[in-house]
Structure formats: structure tokens, C-alpha cells
Backbone as CSV, one residue per row, in Angstrom:
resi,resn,N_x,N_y,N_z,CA_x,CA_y,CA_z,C_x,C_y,C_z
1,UNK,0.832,-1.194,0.000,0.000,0.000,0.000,0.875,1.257,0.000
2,UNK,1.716,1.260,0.946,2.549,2.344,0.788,3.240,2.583,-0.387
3,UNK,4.056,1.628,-1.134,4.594,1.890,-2.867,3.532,2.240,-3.220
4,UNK,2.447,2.152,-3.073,1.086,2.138,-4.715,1.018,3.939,-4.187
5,UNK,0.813,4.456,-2.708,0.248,5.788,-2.320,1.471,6.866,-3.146
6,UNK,2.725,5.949,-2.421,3.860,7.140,-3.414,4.190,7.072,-4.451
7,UNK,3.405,6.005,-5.417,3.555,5.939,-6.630,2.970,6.944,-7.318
8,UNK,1.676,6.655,-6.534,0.273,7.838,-7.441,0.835,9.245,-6.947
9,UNK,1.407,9.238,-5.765,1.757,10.873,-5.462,2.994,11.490,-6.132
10,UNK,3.867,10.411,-6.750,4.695,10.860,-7.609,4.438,11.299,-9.096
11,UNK,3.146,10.347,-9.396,2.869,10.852,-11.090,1.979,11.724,-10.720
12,UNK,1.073,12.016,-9.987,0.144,12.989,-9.663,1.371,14.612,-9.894
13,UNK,2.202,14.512,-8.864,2.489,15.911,-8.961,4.166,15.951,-9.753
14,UNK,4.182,15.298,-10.150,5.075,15.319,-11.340,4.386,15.883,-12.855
15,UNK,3.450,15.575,-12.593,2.578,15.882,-13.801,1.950,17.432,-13.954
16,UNK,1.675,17.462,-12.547,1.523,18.858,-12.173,2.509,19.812,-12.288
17,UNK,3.500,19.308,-12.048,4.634,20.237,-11.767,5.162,20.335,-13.622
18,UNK,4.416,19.314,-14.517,4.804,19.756,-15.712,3.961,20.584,-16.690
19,UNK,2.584,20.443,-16.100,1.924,20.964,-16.606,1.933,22.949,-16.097
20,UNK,2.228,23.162,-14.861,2.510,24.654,-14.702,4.144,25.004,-15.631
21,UNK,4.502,24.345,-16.114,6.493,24.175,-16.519,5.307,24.849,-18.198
22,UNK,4.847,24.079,-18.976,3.760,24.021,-20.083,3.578,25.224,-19.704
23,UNK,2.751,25.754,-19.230,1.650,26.774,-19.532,2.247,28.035,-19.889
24,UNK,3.487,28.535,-20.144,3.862,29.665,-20.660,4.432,29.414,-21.791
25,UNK,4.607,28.376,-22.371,5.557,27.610,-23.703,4.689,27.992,-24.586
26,UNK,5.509,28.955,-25.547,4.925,28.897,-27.243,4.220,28.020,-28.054
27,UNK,3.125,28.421,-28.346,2.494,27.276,-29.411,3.696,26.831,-30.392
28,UNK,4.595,27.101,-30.839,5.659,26.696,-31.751,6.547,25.848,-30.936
29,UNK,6.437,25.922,-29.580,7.738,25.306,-29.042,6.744,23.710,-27.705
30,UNK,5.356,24.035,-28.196,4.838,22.802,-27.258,3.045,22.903,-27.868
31,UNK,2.635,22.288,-28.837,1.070,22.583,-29.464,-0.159,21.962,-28.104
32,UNK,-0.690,22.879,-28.266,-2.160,23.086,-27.097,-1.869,21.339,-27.312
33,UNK,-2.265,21.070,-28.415,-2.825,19.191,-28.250,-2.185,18.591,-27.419
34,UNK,-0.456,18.809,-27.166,0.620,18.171,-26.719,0.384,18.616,-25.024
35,UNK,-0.296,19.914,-24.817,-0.452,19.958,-23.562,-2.159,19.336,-23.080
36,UNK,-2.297,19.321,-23.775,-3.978,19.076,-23.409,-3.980,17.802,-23.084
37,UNK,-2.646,16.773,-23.865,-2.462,15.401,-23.669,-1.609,15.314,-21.991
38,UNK,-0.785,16.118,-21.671,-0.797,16.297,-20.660,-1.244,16.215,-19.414
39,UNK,-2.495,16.812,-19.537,-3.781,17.517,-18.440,-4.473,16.138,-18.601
40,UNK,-4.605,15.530,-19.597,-5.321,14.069,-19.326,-5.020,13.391,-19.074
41,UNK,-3.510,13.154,-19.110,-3.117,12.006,-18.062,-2.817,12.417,-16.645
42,UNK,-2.391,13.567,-16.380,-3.516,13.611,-14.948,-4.563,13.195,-14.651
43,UNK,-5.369,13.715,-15.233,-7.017,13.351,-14.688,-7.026,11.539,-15.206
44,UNK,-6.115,10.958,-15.794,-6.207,9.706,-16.107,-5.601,9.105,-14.564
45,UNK,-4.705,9.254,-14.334,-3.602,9.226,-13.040,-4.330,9.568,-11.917
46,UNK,-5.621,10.826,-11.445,-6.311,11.370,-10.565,-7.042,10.187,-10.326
47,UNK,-8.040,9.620,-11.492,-9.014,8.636,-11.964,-8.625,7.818,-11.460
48,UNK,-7.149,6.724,-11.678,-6.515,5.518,-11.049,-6.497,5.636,-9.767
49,UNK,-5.947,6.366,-9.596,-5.711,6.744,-8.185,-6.542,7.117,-6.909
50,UNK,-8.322,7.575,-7.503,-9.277,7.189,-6.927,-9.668,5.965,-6.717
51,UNK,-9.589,5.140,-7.753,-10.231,3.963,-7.913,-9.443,3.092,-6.516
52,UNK,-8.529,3.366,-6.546,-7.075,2.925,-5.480,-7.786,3.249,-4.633
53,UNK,-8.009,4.062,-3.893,-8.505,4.540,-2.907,-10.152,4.238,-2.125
54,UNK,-10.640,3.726,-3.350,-11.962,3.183,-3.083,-11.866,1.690,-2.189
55,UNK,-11.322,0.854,-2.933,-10.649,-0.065,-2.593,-10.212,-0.143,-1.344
56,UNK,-8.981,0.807,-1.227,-8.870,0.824,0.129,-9.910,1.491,1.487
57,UNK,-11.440,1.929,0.664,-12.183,2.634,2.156,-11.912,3.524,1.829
58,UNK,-11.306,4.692,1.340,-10.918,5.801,1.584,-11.445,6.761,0.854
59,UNK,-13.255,6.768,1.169,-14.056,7.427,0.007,-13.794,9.211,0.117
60,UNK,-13.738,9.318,1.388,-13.277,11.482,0.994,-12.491,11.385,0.185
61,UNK,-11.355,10.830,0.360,-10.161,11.167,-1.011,-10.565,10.448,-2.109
62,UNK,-11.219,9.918,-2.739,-11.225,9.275,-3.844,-12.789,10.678,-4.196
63,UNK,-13.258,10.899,-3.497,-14.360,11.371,-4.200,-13.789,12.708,-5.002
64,UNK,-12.148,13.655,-4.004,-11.845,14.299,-4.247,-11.070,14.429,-5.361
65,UNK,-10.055,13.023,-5.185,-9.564,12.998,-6.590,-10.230,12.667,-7.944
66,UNK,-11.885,12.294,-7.832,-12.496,12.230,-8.903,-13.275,13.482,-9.607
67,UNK,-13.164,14.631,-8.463,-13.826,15.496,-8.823,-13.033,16.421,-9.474
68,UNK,-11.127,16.017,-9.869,-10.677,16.843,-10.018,-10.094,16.329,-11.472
69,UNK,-10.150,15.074,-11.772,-10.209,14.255,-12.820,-11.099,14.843,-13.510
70,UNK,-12.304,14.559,-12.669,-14.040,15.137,-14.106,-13.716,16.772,-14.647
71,UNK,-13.173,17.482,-13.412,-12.454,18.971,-14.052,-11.455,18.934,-15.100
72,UNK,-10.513,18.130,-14.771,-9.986,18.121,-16.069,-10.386,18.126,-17.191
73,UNK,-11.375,16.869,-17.337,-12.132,16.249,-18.129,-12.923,17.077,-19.088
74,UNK,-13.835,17.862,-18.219,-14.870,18.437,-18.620,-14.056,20.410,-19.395
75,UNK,-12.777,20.275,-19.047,-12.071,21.543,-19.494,-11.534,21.314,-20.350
76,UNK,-10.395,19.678,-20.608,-9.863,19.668,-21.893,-10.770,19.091,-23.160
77,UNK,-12.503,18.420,-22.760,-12.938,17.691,-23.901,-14.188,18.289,-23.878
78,UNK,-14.810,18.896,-22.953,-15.808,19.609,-22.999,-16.781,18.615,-21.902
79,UNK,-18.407,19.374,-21.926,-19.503,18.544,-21.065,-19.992,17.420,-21.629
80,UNK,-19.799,17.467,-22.686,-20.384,15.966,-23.446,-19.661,15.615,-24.099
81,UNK,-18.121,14.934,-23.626,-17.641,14.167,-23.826,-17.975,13.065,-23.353
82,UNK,-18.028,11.377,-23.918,-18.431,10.386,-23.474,-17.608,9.715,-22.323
83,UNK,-16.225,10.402,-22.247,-15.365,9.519,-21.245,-15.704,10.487,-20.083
């Protein structure tokens, strides 16, 4: 349990920490798509990492990390996206 918690907390904010690194980069030097692919594997990684957490009982945090997944979600693909 403990490898799986610092696993997810390593791609969680590794990802984070690349996606604020992104957000001032030239469309010529990093294309929206390339970051947008980014931001979804967070919320892909948020998503796992709830599911983890369900599993273990641990529904406040999983509800939290799902609500921040569906933000992603719903910012890089829109409200009616099917995933």
C-alpha cells in the first residue's frame, strides 16, 4: 500500500509540476494538443488513483480525486464528452 500511495503521489504531482512548466511555452515550441495530452493524463492518473482509494475505504479522497479528474475532463474535452 505504501509503494502504490507514493507511486500515485509521484505521477500525480510530477505531472503537475509539468503541466505549470507548459503553460507559458509557445504554441511553436509545445502545441495546445501536446499539452492538453498532458492535463489528461492527470485526470487519467487522478481517476486511477481514486479507484485505489476506493478499494482501500478511503471514500473522501477518492471522491476528491475524482472530482478533479471530471475537471480536467470536462475543461480539456468539454460537457459531453463520453469519457
Amino acid at each position: 500500500h505504501g509503494f502504490a500511495v507514493e507511486g500515485y503521489k509521484w505521477c500525480i504531482e510530477t505531472l503537475e509540476e509539468k503541466i505549470q512548466s507548459q503553460k507559458d511555452l509557445p504554441e511553436e515550441s509545445l502545441s495546445a494538443h501536446e499539452k492538453d495530452n498532458t492535463r489528461l493524463l492527470l485526470g487519467m492518473s487522478l481517476d486511477s488513483c481514486a479507484r485505489y482509494m476506493i478499494s482501500r475505504k478511503q471514500l473522501e479522497l477518492a471522491e476528491s480525486l475524482y472530482e478533479k479528474a471530471l475537471a480536467i475532463s470536462r475543461q480539456v474535452q468539454g460537457e459531453t464528452h463520453p469519457q
